[in-house]
N, C-alpha and C positions, 0 to 999 in steps of 0.2 A: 380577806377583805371584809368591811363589815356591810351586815346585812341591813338593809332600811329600807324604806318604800319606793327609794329611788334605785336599787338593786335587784330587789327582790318582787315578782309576778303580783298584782294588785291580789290581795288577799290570802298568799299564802306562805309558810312560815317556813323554815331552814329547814328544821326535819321532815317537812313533807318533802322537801326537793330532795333528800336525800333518798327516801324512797325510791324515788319514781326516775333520777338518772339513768342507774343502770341501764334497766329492762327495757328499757325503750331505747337505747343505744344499741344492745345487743338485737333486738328483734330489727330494727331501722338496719343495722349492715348486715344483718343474713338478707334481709328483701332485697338489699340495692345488689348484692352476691348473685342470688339468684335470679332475678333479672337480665344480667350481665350474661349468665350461663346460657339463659333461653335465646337470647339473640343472637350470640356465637352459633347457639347449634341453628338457631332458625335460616340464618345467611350461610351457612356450609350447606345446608338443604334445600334451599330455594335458589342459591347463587347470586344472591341481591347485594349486588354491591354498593347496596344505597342504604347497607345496615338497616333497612327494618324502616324507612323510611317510607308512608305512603304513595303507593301506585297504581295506577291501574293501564290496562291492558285492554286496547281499541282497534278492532279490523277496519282497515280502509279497503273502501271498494269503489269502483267511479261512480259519479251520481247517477242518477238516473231520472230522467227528465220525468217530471210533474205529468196525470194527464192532462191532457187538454183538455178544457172547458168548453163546453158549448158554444159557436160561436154566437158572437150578438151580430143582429142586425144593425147594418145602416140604420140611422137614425128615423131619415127619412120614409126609407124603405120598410121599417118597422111600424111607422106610424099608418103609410097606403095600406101593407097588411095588414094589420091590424084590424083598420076600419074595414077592410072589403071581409072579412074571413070572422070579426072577432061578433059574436054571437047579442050582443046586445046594441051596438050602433054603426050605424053606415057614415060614411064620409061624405060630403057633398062634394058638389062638381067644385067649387070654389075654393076648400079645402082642398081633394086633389093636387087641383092645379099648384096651390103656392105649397105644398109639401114635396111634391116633386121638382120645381123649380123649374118646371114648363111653359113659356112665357103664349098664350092667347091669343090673338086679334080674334076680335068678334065684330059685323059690320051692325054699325047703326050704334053700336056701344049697346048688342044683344046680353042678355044674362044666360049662363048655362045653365038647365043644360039646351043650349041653343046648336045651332051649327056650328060648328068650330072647325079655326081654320091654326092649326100648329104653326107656329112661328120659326123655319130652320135659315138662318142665314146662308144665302148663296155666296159661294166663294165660285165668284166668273175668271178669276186668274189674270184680269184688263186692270193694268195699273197706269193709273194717268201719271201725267209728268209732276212732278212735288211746284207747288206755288207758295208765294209769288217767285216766278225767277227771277236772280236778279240782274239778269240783263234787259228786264222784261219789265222795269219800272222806273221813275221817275220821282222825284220829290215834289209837293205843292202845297199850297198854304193850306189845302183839305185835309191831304197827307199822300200816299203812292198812287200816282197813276200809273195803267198798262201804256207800252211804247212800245214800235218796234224794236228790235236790239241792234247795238252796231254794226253785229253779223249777218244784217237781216232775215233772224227771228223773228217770228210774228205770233202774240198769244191769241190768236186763231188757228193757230197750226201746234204749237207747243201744250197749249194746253188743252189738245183735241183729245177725243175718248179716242185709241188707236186699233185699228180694224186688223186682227192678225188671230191664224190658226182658226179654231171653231168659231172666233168672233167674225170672221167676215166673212162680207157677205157670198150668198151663192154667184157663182156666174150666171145672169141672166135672169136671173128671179128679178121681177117687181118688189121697189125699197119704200119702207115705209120709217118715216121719221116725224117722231110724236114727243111734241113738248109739254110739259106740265108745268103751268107759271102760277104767281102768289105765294110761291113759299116765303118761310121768313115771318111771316105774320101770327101765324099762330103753330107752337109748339108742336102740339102732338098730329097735328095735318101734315107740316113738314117733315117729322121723325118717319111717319106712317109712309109717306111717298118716296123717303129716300130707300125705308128699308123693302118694301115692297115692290115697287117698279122696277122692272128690267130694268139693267145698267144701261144699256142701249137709250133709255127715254131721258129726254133732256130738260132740266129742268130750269127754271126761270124763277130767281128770286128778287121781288120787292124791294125798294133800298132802307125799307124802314122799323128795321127789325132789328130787336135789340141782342141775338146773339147771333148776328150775318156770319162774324168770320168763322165763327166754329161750326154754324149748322152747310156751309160753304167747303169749307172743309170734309165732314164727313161726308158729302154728294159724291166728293171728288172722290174719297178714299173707295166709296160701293161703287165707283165705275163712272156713276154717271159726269157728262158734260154739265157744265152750267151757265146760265145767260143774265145777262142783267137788263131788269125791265126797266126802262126809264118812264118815270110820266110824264106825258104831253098834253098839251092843251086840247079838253073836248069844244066840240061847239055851242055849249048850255054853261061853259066854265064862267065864272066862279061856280052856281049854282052845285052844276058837278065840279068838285073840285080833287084831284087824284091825289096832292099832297103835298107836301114843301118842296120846295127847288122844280117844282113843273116846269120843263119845257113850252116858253110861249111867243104867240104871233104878238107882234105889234111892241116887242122891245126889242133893244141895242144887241147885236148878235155877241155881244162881250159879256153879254149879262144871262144870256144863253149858254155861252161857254164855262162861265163861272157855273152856272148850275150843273152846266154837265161834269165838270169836273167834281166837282159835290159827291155826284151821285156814283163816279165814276171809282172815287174812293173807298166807298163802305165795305166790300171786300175783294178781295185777289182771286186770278184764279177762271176767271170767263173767258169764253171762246168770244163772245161779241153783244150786242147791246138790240134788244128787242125791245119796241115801242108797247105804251099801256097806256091806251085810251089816244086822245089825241089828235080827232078828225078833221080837227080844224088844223092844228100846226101842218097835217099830216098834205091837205090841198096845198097849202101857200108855200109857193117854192123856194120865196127869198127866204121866207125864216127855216124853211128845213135845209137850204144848200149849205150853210156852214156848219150845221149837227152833223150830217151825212161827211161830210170831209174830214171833220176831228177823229168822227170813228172810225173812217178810211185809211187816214193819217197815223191812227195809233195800231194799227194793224190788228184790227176787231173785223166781224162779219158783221150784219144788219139784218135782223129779222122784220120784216114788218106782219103784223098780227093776221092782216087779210080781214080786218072789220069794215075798213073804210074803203067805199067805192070810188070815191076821189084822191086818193093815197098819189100822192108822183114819186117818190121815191124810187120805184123801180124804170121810171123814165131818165132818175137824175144817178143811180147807183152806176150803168159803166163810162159817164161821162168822169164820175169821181176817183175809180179805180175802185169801187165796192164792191165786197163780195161779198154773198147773202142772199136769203129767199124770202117770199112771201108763203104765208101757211093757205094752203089748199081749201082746207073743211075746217069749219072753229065746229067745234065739238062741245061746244056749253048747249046746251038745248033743257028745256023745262020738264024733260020728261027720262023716263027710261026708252020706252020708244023711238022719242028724236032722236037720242045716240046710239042706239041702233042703227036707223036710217042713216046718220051722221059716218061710223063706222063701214059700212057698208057703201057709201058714196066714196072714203077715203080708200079703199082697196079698188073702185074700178076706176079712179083715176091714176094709181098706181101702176096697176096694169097698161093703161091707155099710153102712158108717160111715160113710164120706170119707174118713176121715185114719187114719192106724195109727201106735203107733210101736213101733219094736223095738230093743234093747238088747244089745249082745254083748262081750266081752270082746275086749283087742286078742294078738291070737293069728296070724302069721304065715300060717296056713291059711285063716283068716276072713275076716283083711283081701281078701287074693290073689280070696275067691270073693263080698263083697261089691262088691269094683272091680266084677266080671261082673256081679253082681246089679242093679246099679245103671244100668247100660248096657243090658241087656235089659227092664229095668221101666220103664224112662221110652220104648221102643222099643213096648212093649205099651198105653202109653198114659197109667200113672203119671206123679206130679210128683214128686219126691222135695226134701221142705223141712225146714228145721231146726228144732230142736226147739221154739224160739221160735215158730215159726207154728202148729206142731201146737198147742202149751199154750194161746196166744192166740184158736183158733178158737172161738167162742162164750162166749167169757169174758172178762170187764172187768178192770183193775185192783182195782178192790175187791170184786168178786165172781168170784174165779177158784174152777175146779172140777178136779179131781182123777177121772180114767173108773178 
C-alpha cells in the first residue's frame, strides 16, 4: 500500500516503521505471556475464583450500641436549675413561676415574693347533671326557657349539686349554705370564685354578662350550683337603677313577665331565681304574686336575698307552691371585722336551726376569707351544702316555705 500522510504516523517515514515493528511486537506478547502466567499461578494459590479481580475481606460482628450521652435536662427544669445553682445569677420569683408552669393566686394582686397561695385544682368527684336538659326547656321569642318536664322533672332538682358518699352531709351536724352572687360581670372575679370556692358554695350569676353561658357552664362542671339573680325594682329606682329588663312595681304583670323571660334566657342550667336589689317590688304583693308563680310554675326555687325587711314573698311562696329560702346573715360588711362578726352570727344560727344560709357578694377579699371559712367550719363540725338542700329541708315541691 502506498505510504502518505494519510497512512503513515504524522512525521514519520517508512523505514523508521520498519525499524521499530518488530521489537515492540515481540516485547508486547512476552508481557501479555507473562501476565497471563502470574494470574494462573496467582488464582491456583489464593483460590480466587474471581481471577485476580479486586477484593476485599470484612468481619461482621453485631453492633454495638453507641454510649450514652449525658442526659439533658428538661428544658424547664434546666432553666429553675440553672438559675438556683448557676454561680452568676438567681432567678426571680416571677421567673420561677412561668418557667415551671406553676400557676399563683396572690390576694390583693400581691407581687412575689409575697405570700403565695399554689393554685391545685380540686377534683371533688360531685358531677352535676349536663344542661340544658331537654326536657327541661322551652322555646321563646328570648330563646330557651327552664320548664317543668312532662315527667315532672323539675330544674330545681335536676340540676341540683347532688349530696352523695364524702359529699354529704354529716347526720346531725349543723348545715351551712353560702351563696356568692354578681358573677358574670367581671372575668377574672368570676374565674377566681369558681375555681376557688368549695363546690358546695352556690353561686349567683348577673344576666348581664357577656360570656354567661360558658362562665355557667364551667360553675356547673367544678361542682358548683348556680342561681340567676334577677333585678328588681329598689325604692330610689330610676336613681338606683339595677339594669335593663328590671322587674317593676306599677306595670302590666305581661310586661313583667316578658322581662322575666328576658332574663330567664341568658343561660341554662340553674337551680332557681334569686332577687337583686328590689325593695320596693319586694313589699307590693300584686306586682310580686305573678313573678313568684312563673318561677313556681317553671319548677325553680326562690331565694330571696334577706336585705329587705318588708320583703312578702315568704308569706306569699307556700300559697304558690314555692320552694325556696331567705338568706339568714348578708355577709357584705365594710370591714374585715364585720365578716368576722357576720360569719360568726351565721354558725350560731346554724346551730340554733340546723341549717343557715348566708349571702355575699363576689369581692376578691371575701372570696380569699370564705376559702378559710369553709375549711375551719366543716373542721368545727359544720356540713357546708348548697343552696338546693338548705331550701329543700322540710319542704315539698308544692308546699315550699321561704324562713
Amino acid at each position: 500500500m502506498a505510504r502518505d500522510d494519510l497512512n503513515d504516523p504524522l512525521g514519520a517515514s517508512g523505514a523508521a516503521l520498519a525499524r521499530t515493528d518488530r521489537p515492540w511486537g515481540w516485547i508486547a506478547g512476552g508481557g501479555l505471556a507473562a501476565i497471563a502466567v502470574s494470574l494462573g499461578v496467582f488464582a491456583w494459590v489464593t483460590d480466587d475464583g474471581a481471577g485476580g479481580e479486586p477484593f476485599a475481606v470484612a468481619r461482621i460482628a453485631p453492633a454495638q450500641p453507641a454510649p450514652a450521652a449525658p442526659r439533658e435536662p428538661d428544658a424547664r427544669a434546666a432553666e429553675i436549675t440553672g438559675a438556683i445553682a448557676g454561680p452568676r445569677r438567681t432567678m426571680t420569683a416571677e421567673e420561677a413561676e412561668r418557667a415551671s408552669g406553676v400557676r399563683v393566686n396572690r390576694p390583693g394582686g400581691a407581687h412575689a415574693p409575697g405570700a403565695l397561695i399554689i393554685q391545685i385544682p380540686e377534683s371533688s368527684g360531685v358531677k352535676l347533671a349536663p344542661a340544658p336538659d331537654r326536657r327541661l326547656v322551652e322555646k321563646s321569642r328570648h330563646g330557651t326557657l327552664p320548664r317543668i318536664g312532662g315527667d315532672g322533672a323539675r330544674p330545681a332538682e335536676v340540676y341540683a349539686r347532688p349530696a352523695t358518699g364524702a359529699q354529704a352531709p354529716r347526720a346531725g351536724a349543723p348545715r351551712i349554705a353560702i351563696v356568692v352572687g354578681g358573677l358574670g360581670l367581671a372575668a377574672s372575679v368570676t374565674e377566681a370564685s369558681i375555681e376557688r370556692l368549695p363546690g358546695a358554695v352556690t353561686l349567683g350569676f348577673a344576666p348581664y354578662g357577656s360570656d354567661l353561658a360558658r362562665q355557667a357552664a364551667r360553675a356547673r362542671e367544678a361542682g358548683h350550683e348556680i342561681v340567676l339573680q334577677a333585678p328588681m325594682e329598689p325604692f330610689d329606682y330610676p336613681t338606683v337603677d339595677p339594669g335593663p329588663h328590671t322587674l317593676r312595681v306599677g306595670v302590666d304583670a305581661s310586661a313583667n313577665l316578658d322581662d322575666l323571660h328576658w332574663l330567664m334566657s341568658r343561660f341554662p342550667g340553674y337551680v332557681g331565681v334569686a332577687n337583686f336589689l328590689g325593695a320596693r317590688l319586694l313589699g307590693d304583693e300584686g306586682a310580686l304574686t305573678p313573678i313568684l308563680r312563673e318561677i313556681a310554675d317553671r319548677g325553680l326555687l326562690y331565694l330571696d336575698d334577706g336585705a329587705s325587711g318588708q320583703s312578702v314573698a315568704g308569706a306569699l311562696a307556700p300559697k304558690l307552691g314555692l320552694q325556696g329560702g331567705r338568706v339568714d346573715v348578708v355577709l357584705d360588711t365594710p370591714d374585715a371585722r364585720g365578716l368576722e362578726a357576720a360569719l360568726t352570727r351565721l354558725e350560731q344560727i346554724a346551730r340554733d336551726k340546723g341549717v343557715a344560709i348566708g349571702m355575699a357578694s363576689a369581692l376578691p377579699q371575701t372570696i380569699e376569707r370564705l376559702v378559710a371559712f369553709a375549711r375551719a367550719a366543716e373542721a368545727r363540725g359544720f356540713s357546708l351544702i348548697p343552696l338546693s338542700a338548705a331550701a329543700a329541708r322540710g319542704a315539698t315541691p308544692t308546699a315550699g316555705r321561704l324562713r
